[in-house]
LUMZAKE-616096 format. One record per atom (N, C-alpha, C, O): residue number from 1; residue in three letters; x negated, z negated, y. Coordinates in Angstrom, 2 decimals, padded with zeros to 5 digits, always signed. Atoms other than C-alpha are relative to their C-alpha. Layout:
// residues N
     n   res        px        pz        py
   NUM   ala         X         Z         Y
...
// end
This chain:
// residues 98
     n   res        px        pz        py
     1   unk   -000.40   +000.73   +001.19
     1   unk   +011.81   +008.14   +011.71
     1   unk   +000.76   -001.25   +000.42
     1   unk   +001.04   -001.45   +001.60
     2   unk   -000.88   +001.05   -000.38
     2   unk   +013.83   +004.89   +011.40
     2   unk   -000.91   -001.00   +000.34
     2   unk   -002.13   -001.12   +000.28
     3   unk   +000.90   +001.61   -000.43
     3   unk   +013.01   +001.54   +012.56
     3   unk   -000.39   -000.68   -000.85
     3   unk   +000.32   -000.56   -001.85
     4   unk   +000.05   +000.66   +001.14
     4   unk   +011.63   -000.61   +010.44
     4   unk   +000.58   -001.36   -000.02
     4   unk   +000.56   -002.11   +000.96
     5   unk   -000.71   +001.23   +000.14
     5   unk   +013.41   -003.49   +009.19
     5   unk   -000.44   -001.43   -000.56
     5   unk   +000.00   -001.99   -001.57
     6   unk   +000.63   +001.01   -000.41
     6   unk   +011.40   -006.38   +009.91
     6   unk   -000.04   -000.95   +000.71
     6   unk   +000.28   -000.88   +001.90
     7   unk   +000.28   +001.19   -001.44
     7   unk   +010.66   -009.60   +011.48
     7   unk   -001.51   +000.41   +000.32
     7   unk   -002.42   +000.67   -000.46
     8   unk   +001.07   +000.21   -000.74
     8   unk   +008.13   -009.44   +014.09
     8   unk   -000.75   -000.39   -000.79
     8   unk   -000.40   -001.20   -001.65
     9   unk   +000.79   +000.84   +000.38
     9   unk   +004.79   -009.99   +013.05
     9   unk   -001.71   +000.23   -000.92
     9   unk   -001.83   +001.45   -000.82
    10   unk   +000.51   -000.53   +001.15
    10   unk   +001.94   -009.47   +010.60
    10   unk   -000.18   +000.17   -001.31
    10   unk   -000.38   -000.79   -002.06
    11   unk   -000.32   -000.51   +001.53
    11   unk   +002.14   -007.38   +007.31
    11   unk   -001.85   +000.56   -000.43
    11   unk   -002.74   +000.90   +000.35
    12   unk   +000.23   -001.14   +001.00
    12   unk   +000.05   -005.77   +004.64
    12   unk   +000.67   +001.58   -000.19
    12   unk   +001.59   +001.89   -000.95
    13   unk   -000.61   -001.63   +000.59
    13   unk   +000.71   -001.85   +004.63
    13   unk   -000.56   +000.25   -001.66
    13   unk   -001.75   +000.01   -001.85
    14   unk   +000.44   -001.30   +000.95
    14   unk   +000.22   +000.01   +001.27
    14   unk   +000.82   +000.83   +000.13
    14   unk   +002.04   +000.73   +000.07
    15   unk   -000.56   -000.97   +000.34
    15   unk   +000.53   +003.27   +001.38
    15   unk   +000.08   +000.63   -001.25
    15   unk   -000.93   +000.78   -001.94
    16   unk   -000.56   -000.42   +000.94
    16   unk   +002.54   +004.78   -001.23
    16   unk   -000.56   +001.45   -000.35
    16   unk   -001.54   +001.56   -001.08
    17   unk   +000.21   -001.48   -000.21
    17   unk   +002.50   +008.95   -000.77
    17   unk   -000.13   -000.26   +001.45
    17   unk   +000.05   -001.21   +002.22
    18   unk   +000.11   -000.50   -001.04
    18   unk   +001.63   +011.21   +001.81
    18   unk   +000.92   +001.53   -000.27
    18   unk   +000.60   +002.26   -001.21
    19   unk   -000.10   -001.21   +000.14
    19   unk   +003.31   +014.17   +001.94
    19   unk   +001.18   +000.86   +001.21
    19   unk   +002.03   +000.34   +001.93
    20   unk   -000.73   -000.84   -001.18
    20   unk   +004.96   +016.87   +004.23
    20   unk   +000.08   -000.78   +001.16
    20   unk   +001.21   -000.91   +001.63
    21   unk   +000.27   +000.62   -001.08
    21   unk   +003.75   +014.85   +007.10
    21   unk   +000.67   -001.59   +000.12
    21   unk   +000.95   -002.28   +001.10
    22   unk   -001.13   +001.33   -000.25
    22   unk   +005.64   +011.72   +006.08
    22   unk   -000.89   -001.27   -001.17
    22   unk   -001.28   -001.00   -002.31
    23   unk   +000.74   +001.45   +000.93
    23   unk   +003.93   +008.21   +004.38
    23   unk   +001.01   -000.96   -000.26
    23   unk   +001.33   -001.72   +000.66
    24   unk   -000.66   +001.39   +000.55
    24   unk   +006.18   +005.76   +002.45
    24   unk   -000.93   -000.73   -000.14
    24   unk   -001.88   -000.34   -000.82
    25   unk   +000.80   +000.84   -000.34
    25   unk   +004.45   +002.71   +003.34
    25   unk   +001.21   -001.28   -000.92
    25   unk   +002.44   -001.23   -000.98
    26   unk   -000.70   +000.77   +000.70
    26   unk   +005.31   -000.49   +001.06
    26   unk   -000.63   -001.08   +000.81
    26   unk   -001.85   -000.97   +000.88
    27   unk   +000.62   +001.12   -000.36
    27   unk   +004.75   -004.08   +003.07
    27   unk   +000.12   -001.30   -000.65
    27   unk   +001.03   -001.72   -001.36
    28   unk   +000.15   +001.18   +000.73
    28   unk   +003.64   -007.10   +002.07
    28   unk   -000.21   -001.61   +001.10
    28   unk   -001.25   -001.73   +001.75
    29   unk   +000.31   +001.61   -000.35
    29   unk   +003.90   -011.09   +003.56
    29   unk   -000.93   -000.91   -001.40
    29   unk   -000.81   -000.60   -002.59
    30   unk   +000.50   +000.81   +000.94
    30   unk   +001.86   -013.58   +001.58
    30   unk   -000.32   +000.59   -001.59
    30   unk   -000.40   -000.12   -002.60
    31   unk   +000.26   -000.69   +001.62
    31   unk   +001.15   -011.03   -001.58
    31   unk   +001.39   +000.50   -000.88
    31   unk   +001.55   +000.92   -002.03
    32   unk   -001.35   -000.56   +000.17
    32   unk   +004.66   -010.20   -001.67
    32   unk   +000.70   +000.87   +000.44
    32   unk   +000.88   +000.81   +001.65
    33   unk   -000.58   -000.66   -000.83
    33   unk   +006.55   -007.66   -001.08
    33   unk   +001.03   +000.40   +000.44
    33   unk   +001.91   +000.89   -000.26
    34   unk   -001.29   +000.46   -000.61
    34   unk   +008.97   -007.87   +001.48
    34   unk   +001.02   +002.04   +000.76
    34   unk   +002.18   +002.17   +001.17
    35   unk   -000.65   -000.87   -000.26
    35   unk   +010.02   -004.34   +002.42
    35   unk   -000.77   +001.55   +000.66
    35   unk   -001.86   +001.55   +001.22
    36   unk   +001.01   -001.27   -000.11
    36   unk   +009.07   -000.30   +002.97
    36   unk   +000.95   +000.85   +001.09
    36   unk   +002.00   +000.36   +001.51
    37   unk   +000.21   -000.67   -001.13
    37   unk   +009.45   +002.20   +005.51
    37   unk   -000.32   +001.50   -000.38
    37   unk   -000.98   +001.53   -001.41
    38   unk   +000.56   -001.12   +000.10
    38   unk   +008.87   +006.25   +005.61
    38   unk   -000.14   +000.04   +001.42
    38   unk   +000.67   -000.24   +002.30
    39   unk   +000.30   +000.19   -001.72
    39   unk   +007.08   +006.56   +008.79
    39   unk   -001.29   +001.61   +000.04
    39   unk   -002.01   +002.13   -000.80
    40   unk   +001.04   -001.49   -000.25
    40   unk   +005.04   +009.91   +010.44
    40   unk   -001.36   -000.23   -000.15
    40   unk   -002.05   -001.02   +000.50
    41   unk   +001.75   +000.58   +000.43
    41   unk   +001.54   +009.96   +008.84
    41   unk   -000.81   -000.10   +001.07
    41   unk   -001.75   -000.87   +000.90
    42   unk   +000.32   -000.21   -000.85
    42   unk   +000.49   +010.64   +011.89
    42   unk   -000.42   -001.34   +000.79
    42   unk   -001.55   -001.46   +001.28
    43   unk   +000.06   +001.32   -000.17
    43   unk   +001.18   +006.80   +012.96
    43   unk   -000.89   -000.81   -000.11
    43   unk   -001.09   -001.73   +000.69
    44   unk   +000.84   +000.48   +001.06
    44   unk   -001.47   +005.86   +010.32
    44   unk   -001.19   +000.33   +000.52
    44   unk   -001.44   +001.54   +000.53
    45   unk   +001.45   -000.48   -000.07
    45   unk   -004.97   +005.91   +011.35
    45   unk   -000.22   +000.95   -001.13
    45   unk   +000.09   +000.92   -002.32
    46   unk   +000.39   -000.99   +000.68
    46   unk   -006.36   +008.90   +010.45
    46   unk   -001.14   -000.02   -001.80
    46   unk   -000.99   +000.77   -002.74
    47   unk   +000.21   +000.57   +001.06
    47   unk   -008.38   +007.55   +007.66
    47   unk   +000.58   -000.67   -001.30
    47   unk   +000.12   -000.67   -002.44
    48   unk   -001.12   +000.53   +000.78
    48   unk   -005.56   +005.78   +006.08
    48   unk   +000.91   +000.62   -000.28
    48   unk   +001.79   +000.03   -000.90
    49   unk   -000.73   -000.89   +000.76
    49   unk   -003.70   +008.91   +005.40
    49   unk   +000.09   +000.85   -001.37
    49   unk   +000.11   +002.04   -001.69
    50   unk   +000.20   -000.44   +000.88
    50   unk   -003.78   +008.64   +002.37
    50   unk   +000.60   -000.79   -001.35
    50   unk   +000.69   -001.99   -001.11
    51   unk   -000.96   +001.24   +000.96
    51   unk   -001.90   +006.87   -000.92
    51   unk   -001.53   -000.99   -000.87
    51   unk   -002.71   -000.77   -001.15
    52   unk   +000.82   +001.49   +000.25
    52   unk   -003.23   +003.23   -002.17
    52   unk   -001.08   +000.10   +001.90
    52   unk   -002.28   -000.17   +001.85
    53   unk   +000.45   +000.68   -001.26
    53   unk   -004.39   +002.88   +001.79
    53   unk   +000.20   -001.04   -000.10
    53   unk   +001.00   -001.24   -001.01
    54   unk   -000.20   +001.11   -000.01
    54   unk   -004.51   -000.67   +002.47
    54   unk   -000.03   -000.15   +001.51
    54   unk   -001.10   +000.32   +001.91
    55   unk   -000.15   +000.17   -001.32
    55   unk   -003.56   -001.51   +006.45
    55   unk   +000.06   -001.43   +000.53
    55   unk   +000.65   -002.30   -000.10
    56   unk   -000.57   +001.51   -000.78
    56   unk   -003.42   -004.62   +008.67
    56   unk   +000.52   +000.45   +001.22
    56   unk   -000.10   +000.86   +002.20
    57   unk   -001.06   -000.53   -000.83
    57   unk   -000.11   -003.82   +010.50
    57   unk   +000.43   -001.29   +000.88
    57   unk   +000.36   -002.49   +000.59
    58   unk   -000.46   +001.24   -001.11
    58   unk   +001.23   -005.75   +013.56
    58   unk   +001.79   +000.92   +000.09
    58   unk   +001.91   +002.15   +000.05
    59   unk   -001.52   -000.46   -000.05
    59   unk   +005.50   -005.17   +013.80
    59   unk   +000.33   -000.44   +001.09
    59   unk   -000.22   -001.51   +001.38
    60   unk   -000.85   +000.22   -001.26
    60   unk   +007.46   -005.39   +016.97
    60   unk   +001.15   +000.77   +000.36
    60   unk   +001.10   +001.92   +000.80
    61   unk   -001.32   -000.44   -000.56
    61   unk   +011.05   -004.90   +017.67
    61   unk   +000.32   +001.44   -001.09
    61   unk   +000.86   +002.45   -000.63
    62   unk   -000.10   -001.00   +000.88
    62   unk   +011.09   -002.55   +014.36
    62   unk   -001.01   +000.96   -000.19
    62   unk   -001.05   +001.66   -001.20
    63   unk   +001.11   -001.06   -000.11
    63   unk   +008.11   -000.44   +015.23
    63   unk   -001.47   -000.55   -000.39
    63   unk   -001.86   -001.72   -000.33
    64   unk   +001.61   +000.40   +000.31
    64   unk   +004.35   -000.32   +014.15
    64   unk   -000.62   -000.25   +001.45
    64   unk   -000.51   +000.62   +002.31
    65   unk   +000.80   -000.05   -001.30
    65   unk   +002.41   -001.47   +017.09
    65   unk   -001.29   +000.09   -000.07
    65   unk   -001.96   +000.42   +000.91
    66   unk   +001.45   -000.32   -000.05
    66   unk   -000.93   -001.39   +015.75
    66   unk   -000.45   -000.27   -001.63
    66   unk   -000.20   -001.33   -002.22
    67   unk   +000.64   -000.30   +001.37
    67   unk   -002.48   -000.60   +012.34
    67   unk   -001.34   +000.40   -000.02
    67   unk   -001.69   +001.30   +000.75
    68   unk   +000.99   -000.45   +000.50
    68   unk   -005.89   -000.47   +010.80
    68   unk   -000.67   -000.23   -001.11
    68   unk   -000.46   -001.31   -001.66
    69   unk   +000.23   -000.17   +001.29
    69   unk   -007.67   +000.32   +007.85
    69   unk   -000.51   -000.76   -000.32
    69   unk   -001.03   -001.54   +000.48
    70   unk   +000.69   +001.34   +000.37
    70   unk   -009.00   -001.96   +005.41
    70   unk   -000.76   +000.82   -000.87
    70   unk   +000.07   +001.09   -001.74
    71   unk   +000.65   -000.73   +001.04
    71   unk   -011.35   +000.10   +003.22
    71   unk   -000.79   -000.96   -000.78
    71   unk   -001.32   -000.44   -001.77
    72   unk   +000.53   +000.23   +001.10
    72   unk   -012.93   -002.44   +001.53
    72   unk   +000.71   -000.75   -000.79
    72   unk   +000.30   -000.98   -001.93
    73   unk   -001.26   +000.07   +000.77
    73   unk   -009.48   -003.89   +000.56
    73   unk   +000.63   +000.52   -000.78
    73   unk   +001.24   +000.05   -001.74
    74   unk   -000.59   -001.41   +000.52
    74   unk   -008.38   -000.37   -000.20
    74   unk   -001.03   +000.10   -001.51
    74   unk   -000.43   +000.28   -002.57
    75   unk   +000.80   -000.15   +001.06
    75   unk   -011.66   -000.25   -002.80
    75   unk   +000.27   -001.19   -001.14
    75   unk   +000.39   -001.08   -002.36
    76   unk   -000.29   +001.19   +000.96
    76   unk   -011.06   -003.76   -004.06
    76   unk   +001.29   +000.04   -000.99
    76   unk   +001.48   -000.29   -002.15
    77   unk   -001.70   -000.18   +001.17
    77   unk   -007.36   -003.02   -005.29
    77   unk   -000.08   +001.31   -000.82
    77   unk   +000.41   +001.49   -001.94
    78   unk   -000.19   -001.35   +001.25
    78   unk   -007.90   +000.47   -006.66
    78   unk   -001.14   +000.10   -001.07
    78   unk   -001.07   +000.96   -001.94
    79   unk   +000.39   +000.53   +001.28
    79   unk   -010.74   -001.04   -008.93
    79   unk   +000.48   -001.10   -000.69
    79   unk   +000.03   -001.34   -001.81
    80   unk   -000.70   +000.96   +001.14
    80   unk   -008.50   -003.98   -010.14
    80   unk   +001.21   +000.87   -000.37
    80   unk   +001.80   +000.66   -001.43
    81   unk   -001.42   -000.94   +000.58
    81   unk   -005.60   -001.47   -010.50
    81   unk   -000.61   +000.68   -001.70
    81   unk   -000.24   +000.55   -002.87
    82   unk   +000.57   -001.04   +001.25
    82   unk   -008.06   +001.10   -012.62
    82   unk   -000.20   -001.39   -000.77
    82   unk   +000.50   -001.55   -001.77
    83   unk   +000.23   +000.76   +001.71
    83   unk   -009.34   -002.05   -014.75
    83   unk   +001.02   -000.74   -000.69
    83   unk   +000.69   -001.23   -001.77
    84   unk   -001.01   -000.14   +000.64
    84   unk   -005.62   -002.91   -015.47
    84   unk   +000.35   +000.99   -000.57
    84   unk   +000.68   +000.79   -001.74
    85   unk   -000.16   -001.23   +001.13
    85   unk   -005.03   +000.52   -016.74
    85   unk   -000.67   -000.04   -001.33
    85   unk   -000.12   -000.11   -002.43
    86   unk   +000.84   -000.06   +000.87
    86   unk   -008.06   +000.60   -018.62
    86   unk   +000.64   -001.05   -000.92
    86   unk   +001.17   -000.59   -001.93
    87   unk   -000.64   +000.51   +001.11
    87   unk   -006.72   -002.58   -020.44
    87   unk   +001.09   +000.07   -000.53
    87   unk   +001.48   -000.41   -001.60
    88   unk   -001.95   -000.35   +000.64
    88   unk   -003.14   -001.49   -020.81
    88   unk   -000.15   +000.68   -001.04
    88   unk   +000.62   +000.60   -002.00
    89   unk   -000.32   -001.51   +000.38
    89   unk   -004.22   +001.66   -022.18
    89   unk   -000.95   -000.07   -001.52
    89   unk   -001.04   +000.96   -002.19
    90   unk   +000.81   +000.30   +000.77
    90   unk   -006.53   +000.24   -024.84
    90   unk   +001.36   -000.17   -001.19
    90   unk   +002.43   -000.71   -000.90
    91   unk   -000.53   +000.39   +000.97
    91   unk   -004.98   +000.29   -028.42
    91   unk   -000.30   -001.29   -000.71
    91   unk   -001.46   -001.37   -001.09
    92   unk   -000.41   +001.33   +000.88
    92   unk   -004.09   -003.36   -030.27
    92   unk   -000.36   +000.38   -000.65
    92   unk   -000.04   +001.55   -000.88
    93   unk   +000.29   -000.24   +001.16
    93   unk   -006.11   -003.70   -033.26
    93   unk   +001.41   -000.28   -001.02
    93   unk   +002.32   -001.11   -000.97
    94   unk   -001.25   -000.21   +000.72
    94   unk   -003.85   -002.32   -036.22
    94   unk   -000.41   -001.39   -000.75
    94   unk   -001.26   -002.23   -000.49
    95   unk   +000.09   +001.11   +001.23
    95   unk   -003.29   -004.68   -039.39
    95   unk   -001.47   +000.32   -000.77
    95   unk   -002.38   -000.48   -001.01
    96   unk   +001.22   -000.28   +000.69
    96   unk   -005.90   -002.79   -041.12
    96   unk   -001.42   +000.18   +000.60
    96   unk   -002.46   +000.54   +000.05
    97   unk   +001.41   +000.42   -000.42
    97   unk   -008.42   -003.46   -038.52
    97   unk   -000.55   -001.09   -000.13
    97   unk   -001.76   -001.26   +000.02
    98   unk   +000.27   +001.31   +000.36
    98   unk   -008.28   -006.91   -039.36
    98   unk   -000.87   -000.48   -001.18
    98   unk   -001.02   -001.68   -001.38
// end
């Protein structure tokens, strides 16, 4: 795959998909996110092959040099994700509920 286009350093991985052996990985500086990558799942600790992974990635000279999982990061965001849904998905009382 390509290099990644990064400064040196440490990121936030989320992984995006997995599929046909390949992980779009989205990174993050400071809760932001600064840029993504399709990289061989393979790369990915084996545990972390998987979408909403959460990683603590080290970058060098474009490449992953060392990644590992955060699972209780990974749990923490995909229950504030689900309890944003849950409130998105909730209907606004009409006029005549008032």
């Amino acid at each position: 795959m390509t290099d990644i286009e990064l400064s040196d350093g440490e990121y936030t991985a989320v992984v995006d998909t997995v599929e046909d052996g390949l992980a779009t990985v989205f990174f993050e500086r400071d809760g932001e996110e600064v840029g993504n990558a399709v990289l061989e799942a393979s790369r990915l600790p084996s545990n972390a092959q998987h979408a909403d992974a959460i990683l603590s990635v080290t970058l060098s000279g474009g490449h992953l040099e060392s990644a590992s999982y955060e699972p209780e990061r990974t749990a923490t965001r995909r229950e504030a994700s689900q309890d944003r849904f849950d409130r998105l998905s909730k209907r606004p009382p009409s006029d005549e509920d008032a």
